[in-house]
Structure formats: C-alpha cells, structure tokens
C-alpha positions in Angstrom: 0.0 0.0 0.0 1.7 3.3 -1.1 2.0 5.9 1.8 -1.0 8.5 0.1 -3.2 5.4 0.2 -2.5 4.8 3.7 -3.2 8.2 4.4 -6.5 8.1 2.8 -7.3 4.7 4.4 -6.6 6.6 8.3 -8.7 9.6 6.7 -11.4 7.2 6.1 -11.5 5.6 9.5 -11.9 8.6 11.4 -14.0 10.3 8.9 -16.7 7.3 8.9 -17.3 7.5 12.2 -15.9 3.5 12.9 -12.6 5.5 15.0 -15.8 6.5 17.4 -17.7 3.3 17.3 -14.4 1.4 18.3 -13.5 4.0 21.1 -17.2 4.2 22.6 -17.1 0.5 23.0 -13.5 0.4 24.3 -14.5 3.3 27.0 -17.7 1.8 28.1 -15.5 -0.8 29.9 -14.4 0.6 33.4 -10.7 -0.9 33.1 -9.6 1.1 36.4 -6.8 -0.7 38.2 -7.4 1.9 41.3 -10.7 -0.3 42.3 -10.6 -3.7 43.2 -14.3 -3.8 42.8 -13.6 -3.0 38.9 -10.7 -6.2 38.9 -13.9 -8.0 35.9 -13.8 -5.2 33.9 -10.0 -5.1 33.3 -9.8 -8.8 32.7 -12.9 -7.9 30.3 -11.3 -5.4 28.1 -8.5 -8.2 27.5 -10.5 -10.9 27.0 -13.7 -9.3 25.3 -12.5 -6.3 23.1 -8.3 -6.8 22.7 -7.9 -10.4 21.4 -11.1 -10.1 19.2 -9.7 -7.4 18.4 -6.3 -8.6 17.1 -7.7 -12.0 16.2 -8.7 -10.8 12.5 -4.9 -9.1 12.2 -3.5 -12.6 12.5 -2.5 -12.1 16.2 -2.2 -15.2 18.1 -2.9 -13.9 21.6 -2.2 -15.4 25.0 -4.0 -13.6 28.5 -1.8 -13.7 31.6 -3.2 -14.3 35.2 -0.8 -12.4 37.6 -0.7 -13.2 41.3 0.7 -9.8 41.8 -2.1 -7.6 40.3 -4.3 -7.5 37.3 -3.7 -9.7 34.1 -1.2 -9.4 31.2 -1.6 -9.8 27.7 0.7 -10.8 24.9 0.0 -11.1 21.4 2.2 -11.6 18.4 2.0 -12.0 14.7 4.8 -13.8 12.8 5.5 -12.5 9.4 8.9 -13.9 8.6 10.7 -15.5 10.9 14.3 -13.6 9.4 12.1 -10.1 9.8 12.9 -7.4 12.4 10.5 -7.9 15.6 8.4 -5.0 16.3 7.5 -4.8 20.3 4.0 -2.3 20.7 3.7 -1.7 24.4 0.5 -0.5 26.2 -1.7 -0.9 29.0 -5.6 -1.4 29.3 -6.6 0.2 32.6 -7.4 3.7 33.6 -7.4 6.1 36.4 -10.4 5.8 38.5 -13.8 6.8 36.9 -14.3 9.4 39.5 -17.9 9.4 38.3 -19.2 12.0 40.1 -16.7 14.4 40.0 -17.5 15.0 36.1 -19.8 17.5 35.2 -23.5 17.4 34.3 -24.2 15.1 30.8 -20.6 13.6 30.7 -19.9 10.2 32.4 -15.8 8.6 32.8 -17.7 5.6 30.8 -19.3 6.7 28.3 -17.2 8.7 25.2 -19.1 12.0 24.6 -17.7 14.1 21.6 -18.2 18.1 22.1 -17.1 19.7 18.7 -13.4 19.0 18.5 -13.4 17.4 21.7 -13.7 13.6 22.8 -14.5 12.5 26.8 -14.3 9.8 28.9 -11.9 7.7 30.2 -9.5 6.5 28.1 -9.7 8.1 25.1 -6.2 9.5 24.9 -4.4 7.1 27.3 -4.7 4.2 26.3 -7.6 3.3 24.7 -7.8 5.8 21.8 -3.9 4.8 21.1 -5.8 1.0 21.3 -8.0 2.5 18.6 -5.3 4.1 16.2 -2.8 1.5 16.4 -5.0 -1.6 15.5 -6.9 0.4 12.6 -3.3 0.8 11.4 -2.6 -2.9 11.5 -5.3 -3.8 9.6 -4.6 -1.1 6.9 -3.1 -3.9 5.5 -5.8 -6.2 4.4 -4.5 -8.9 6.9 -1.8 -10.2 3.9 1.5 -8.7 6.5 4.2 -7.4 4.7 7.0 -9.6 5.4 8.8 -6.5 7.0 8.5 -7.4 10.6 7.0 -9.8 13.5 5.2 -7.5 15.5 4.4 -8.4 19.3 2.2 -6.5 21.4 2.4 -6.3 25.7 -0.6 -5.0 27.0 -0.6 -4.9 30.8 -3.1 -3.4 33.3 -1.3 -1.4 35.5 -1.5 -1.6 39.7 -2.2 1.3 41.8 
C-alpha cells in the first residue's frame, strides 16, 4: 500500500465514524486498576474487546493471570521469521472513573464528543492509542508485509 493510500485509508477511518464506534465501546469498559471492585472489567477489556480485536490481524494472543495484580496480555504475529520484531507496548486500565466528580451530561464511561473534543476515560491514554494503532494494523488487508513480526504487551497497570 503506497503511503498517500494509507493516508487516505486513516482519513477514512476517522471520517466514517468507525474511530468513534471502536473508542465508545472500548471506554464503556471501566478498566480502572485503582478499584478492586472493577478487577472484571480489566480482565474484560483483554479478554472481550483486545484479542477479538487482534484475532482478524492474524494475532495469536495469550491472557496472563498475575498473582501480583491485574492480568497481562501478549499477542504476536509472525510475518517472517528472518524479519525485524516490532514490540508495541501499552496498557488497558485507567485512572479511576471518579464518576461523580465529572460535570452534568458527561460520564468517565461513556465517550461523549463536544465539537473537536472527545471525553471519557480512556480516550487519549490508552484506549484511543488501542483505537489508532489496531486500525493501522489492519490497513493492511491482513496479507503482512514480510517487514517485521510484530508483538504486542498490553498490561493493566496496579495502583
């Protein structure tokens, strides 16, 4: 795919509206690590939004239990074996919701857009980078290019 195609392809994604169907759904889930109450919904964005997610990319993906804290997830797609291995590092879980601390008709959980403006939780760290970086992925049609292996660590943070 030449780089102007590419281009047009991201243009596209945000411009459909799909960026903000993927994002709404990935916010709804209340992925803070600060509330043990919430320890589900982390496990739940691995397990119910990432590896579907990554599944149609080619990603073989494996969920971690930790005894130390919330779950880890690794997921990797083998290209060429002689390729370059690309490592794409993120985490899952937010800051706490703080629910009612937000003002009138906004909500941590739900993704509310205000003219040039998205809310809720997530939607610049981590989950909107979530968002970008597996639209990119399947830019490619799900044939790889041969370039690279590409393995992805996604862990839930602690605290």
């Amino acid at each position: 795919m030449s780089r102007a195609a590419a281009i047009a392809r991201a243009h596209s994604y945000f411009d459909s509206g799909e960026f903000l169907v993927d994002l709404r759904r990935r916010v709804a889930i209340p992925s803070t690590s600060q509330e043990p109450e919430r320890a589900s919904a982390l496990r739940r964005y691995l397990d119910d939004e990432m590896v579907p997610s990554l599944a149609p990319l080619g990603f073989t993906s494996h969920v971690l239990d930790n005894p130390s804290g919330p779950p880890f997830l690794v997921a990797e797609r083998m290209e060429d074996d002689a390729a370059v291995t690309v490592l794409i590092y993120g985490h899952g879980d937010t800051v706490r919701g703080l629910d009612d601390l937000w003002r009138p008709g906004l909500s941590p959980w739900a993704l509310t857009v205000e003219g040039t403006r998205l809310y809720g939780r997530g939607t610049a760290d981590n989950k909107g980078q979530h968002s970008v970086n597996i639209a990119a992925d399947s830019d490619r049609d799900g044939r790889g290019s041969g370039l690279c292996r590409i393995a992805r660590a996604l862990r839930q943070a602690q605290g």
